[in-house]
N, C-alpha and C positions, 0 to 999 in steps of 0.2 A: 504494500500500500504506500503511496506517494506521500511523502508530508515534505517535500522542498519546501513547498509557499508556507505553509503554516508554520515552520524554522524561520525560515528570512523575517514573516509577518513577528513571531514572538521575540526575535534579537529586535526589531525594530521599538517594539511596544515599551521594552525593559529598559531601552533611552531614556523613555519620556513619561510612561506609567509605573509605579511600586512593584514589582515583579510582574512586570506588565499586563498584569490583568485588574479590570475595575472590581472586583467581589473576587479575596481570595482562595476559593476553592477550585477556581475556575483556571488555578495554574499547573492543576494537575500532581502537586507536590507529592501526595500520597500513590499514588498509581505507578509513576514516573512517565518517562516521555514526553514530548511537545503538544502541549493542548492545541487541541484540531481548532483552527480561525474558520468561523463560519460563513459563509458565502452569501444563502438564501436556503428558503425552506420552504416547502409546500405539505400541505397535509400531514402525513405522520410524519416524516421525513426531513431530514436535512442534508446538506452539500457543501464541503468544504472549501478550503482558497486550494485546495489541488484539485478537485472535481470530483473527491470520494462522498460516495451518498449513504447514508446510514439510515435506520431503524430508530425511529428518536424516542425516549420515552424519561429525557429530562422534560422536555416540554416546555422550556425557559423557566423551569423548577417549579411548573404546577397549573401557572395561565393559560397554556394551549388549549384548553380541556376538548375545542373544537378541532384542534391540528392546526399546525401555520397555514398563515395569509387564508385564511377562510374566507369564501366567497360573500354572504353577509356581515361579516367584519370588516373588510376591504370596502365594499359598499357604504357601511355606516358610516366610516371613517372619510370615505372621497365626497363626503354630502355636508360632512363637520367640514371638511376641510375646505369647501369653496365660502364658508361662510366666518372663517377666520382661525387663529390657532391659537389664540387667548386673548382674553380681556382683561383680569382682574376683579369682574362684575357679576353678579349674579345670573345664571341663564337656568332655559326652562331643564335644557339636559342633566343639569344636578337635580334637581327635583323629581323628574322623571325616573332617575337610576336609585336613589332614594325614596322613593314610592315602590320602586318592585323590590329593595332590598326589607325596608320593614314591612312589604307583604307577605316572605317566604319567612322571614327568621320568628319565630315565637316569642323570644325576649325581647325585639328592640322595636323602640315607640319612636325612636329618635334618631337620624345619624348624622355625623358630622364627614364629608370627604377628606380625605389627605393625603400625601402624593406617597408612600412606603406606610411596610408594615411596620417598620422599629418606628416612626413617626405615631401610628397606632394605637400601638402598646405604650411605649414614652405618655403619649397623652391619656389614654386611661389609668393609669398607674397615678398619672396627677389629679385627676379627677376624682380617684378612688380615697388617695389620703385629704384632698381637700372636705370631701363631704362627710368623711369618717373621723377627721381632726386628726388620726394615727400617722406613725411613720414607716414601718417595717411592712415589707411583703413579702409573703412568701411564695416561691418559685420552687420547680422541681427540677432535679439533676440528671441532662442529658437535653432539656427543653428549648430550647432556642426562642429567645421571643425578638428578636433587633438585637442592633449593638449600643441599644441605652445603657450609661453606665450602669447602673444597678442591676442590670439583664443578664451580664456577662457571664457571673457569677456561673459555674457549671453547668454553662450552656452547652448545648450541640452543638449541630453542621461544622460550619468551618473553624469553629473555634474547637471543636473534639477530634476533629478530620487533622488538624496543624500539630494536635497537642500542649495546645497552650490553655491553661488554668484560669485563665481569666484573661486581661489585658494591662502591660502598662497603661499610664497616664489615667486610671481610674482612681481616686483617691480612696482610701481606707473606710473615712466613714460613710460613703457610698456603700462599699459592701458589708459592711457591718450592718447595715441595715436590712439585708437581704437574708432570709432564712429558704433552707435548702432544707428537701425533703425529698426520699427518694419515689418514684412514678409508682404509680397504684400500693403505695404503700400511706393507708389510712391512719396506721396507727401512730406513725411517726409523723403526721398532721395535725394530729390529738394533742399529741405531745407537745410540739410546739405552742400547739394553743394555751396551754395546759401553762407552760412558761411564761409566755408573752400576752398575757390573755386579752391586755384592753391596747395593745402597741401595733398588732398586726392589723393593717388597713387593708389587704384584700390579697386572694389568693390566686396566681393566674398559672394558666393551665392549658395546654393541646392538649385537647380533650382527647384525639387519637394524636400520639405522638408521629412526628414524622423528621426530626430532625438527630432522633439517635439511631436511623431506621426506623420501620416502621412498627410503632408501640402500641398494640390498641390498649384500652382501658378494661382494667378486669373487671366480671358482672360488680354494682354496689362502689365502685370508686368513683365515677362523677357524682350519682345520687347524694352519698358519703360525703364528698364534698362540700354539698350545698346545703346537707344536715350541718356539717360543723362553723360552716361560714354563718349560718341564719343562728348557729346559739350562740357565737361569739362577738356574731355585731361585725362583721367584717364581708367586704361585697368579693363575692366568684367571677372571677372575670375569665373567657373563653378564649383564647388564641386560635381566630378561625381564619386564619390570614391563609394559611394551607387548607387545613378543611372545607372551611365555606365554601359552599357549592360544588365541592369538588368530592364528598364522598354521600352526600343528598342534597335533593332542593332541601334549602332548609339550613343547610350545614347538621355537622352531630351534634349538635342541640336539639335538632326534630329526631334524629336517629336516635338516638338515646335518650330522648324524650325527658332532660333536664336543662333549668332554663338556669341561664346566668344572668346576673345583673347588667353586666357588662360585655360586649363581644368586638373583639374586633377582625377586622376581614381585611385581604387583597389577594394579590394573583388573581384568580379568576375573577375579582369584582371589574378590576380591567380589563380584562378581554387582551390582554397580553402587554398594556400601555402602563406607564408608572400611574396607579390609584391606588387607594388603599382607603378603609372607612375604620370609625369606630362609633357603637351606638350604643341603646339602652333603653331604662324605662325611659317616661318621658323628666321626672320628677328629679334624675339625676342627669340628663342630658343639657336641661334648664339652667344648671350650674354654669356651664362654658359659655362665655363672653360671647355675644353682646349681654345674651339675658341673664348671665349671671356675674361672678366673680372670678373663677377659674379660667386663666388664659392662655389661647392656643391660637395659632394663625399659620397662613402660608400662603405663598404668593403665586403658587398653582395647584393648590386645594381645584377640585373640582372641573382640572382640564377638561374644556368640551370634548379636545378629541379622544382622551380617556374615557368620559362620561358614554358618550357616542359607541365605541370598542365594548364596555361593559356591558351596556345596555342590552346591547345588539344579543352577548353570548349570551348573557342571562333568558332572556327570550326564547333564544334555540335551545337552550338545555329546559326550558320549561314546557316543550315539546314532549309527549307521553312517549314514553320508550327511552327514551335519555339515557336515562342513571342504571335501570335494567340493562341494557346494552354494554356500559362503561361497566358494571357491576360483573358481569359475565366475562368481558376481557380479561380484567385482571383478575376475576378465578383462574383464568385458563392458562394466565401466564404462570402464578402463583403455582398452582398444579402442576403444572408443566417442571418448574424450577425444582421441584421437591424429587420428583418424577425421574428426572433426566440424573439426580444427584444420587440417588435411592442407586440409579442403576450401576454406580462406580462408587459406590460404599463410601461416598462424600459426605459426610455431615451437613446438612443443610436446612434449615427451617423456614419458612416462608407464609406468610398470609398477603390476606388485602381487604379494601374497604372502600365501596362505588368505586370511583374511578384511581385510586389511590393500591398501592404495593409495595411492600419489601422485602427481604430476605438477607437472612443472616448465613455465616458458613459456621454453625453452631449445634447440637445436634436439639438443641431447645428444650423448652419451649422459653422465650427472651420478654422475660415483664418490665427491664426496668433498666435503664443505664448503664448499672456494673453488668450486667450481664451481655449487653451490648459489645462493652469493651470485651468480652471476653471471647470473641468470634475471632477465625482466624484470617488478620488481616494482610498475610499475605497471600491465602487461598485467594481472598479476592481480588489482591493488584494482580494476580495470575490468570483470573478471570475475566477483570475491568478490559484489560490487554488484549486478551483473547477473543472474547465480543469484539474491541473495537477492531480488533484486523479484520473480524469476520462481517461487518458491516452494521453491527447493533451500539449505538450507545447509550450508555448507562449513567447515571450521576459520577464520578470519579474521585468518589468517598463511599467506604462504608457507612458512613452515620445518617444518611439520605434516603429520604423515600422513592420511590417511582412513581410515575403516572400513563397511564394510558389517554388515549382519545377519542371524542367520534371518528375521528380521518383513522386510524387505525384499522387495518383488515384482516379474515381471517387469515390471509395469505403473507400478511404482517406475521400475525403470532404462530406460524408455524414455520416459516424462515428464523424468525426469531430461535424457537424452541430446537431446529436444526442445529442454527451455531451454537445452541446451550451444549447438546449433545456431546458436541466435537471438541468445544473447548475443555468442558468438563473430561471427558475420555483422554485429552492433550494430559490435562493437569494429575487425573489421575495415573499417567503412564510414566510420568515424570517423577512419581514419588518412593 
């Protein structure tokens, strides 16, 4: 496989950009090798600066959910775009995208736009100790919520994929404030409380994890949650920034049928464009400036042509058959993965959730962070590797979830499940 251009392209970047990529996961560091520079992409699919076409299923880390340049998203966007590409001003397209977003989510009366999800979370987290008077929040280990300082604190993604603990230039009593708790584990939530009972301002959570891989939530842990948040006086907040719309209409808030105080969303609320929301009842939304006292602003909150992008996808996945369809893929990949690993005595574990997937090279079953760490992370740079020769790419971290698409086909997932095959049978001959 060709990667001249994508060398030339990454010695160029590393001039001018931090290891020359803008979001460092995206340098390939764990995997090794030269991160493939993207060309264009169509439907499942993408195509590099040397002309190799791949099996996508980062998805831009979740907003695809339709597959690149989607023909009603390309639409939406060339009809925003002859009527300008920002104001500063109010338009009816925040409204409109904020009308279909608190008609699917359960909890939220209210939403505010914002252009990321650390933008998001940062601001509910403020909103959270403002109306609670408290300082400490507590967070779970392996969670990724932004790179707010307080967030850091035994995050995921790229911050577990690098192996770095947190971050310099975050100062001390930032994380001192921050209590850690490990994933579906209740009792040392209790616990906490139990310590900190009138200080902790609210509890925030990926409801299904997808940033240590994919974590779902064991039966009685979100419920659990929102039992210990409502006796302690402290507000649940959701991190649906991956989830939302991405594993039901609804986000796992309708899946699981518990409601948070707080939620925040992106990737798919954009339709692939920088958006990102956070909402709630109406009673704690009222707080945020103008109508209240809690202040938050941004000087592309609410891009039309963002608004326009999300709009559009949310529509099409509200389409009947949708999430069924997306729900069925990533069984089949998920299955497949277990399948093809079973057959060369690999240790491998794997679920999924609507349009959402992961797998660990662990023999399982993986509830919670340590355990995540304890998959073997060289099986999968041997993997990551062996996929991408064979034309599939994958996130280029183990601590990352998957996604599939509508553009996806079955003739996707079984090309796909071929090179699992092969690479698998490679890895297993090698040992």
């Amino acid at each position: 496989m060709a990667t001249r251009r994508s060398r030339q392209l990454f010695r160029r970047a590393r001039r001018v950009i931090p290891g020359g990529v803008n979001s460092p996961v995206r340098a390939f560091g764990s995997v090794g090798g030269v991160p493939r520079f993207v060309d264009h992409a169509r439907g499942a699919r993408i195509f590099d600066a040397d002309g190799n076409e791949y099996i996508d299923y980062v998805g831009s880390w979740g907003p695809m959910i339709l597959g690149h340049a989607a023909p009603p998203v390309l639409r939406a966007l060339r009809a925003a775009l002859k009527r300008g590409t920002s104001f500063g001003a109010p338009t009816e397209s925040e409204t409109h995208l904020a009308e279909l977003i608190c008609g699917a989510l359960p909890s939220v009366e209210q939403v505010r736009m914002v252009s990321s999800g650390t933008e998001a979370t940062m601001s509910a987290l403020r909103l959270a100790r403002a109306v609670t008077g408290r300082s400490r929040i507590l967070k779970f280990e392996g969670c990724y919520h932004g790179h707010a300082d307080s967030l850091l604190v035994g995050a995921g993604s790229g911050v577990a994929t690098l192996g770095i603990p947190g971050s310099p230039g975050v100062p001390q009593a930032f994380t001192e404030l921050t209590v850690q708790a490990p994933f579906n584990a209740l009792d040392a939530v209790q616990g906490a409380f139990e310590r900190w009972r009138d200080e902790i301002a609210c509890v925030i959570v990926e409801p299904v994890a997808g940033n240590m891989g994919m974590v779902a939530p064991e039966p009685g842990f979100l419920p659990g949650l929102r039992e210990l948040c409502d006796r302690y006086g402290a507000l649940l907040i959701f991190d649906e920034v991956m989830t939302g719309f991405r594993v039901a209409w609804g986000g796992a808030q309708r899946l699981f049928d518990v409601k948070p105080d707080l939620t925040c969303l992106g990737k798919v609320v954009g339709g692939g464009l920088p958006a990102a929301a956070y909402g709630g009842r109406r009673e704690l939304m009222e707080q945020m400036a103008p109508e209240g006292p809690v202040y938050q602003a941004g000087t592309l909150s609410g891009n039309p042509l963002a608004m326009a992008a999300g709009a559009e996808t949310l529509r099409e996945l509200a389409r009947p058959g949708s999430y069924e369809k997306l729900g069925a893929l990533a069984d089949q990949l998920a299955t497949g993965l277990r399948e093809a690993a079973a057959e060369v005595e690999i240790p491998l574990c794997s679920q999924s959730l609507g349009g959402m997937f992961g797998f660990f090279f662990h023999a399982g079953p993986v509830h919670d962070f340590e355990q995540a760490r304890q998959a073997d992370a060289a099986c999968f740079q041997r993997f990551f590797r062996g996929m991408l020769k064979r034309g599939v790419y994958l996130a280029p971290s183990p601590f990352e979830a998957g996604f599939v698409s509508l553009a996806h086909r079955p003739a996707d997932l079984r090309a796909t499940l071929a090179a699992t095959r092969a690479t698998l049978a490679s890895i297993a001959r090698a040992r």
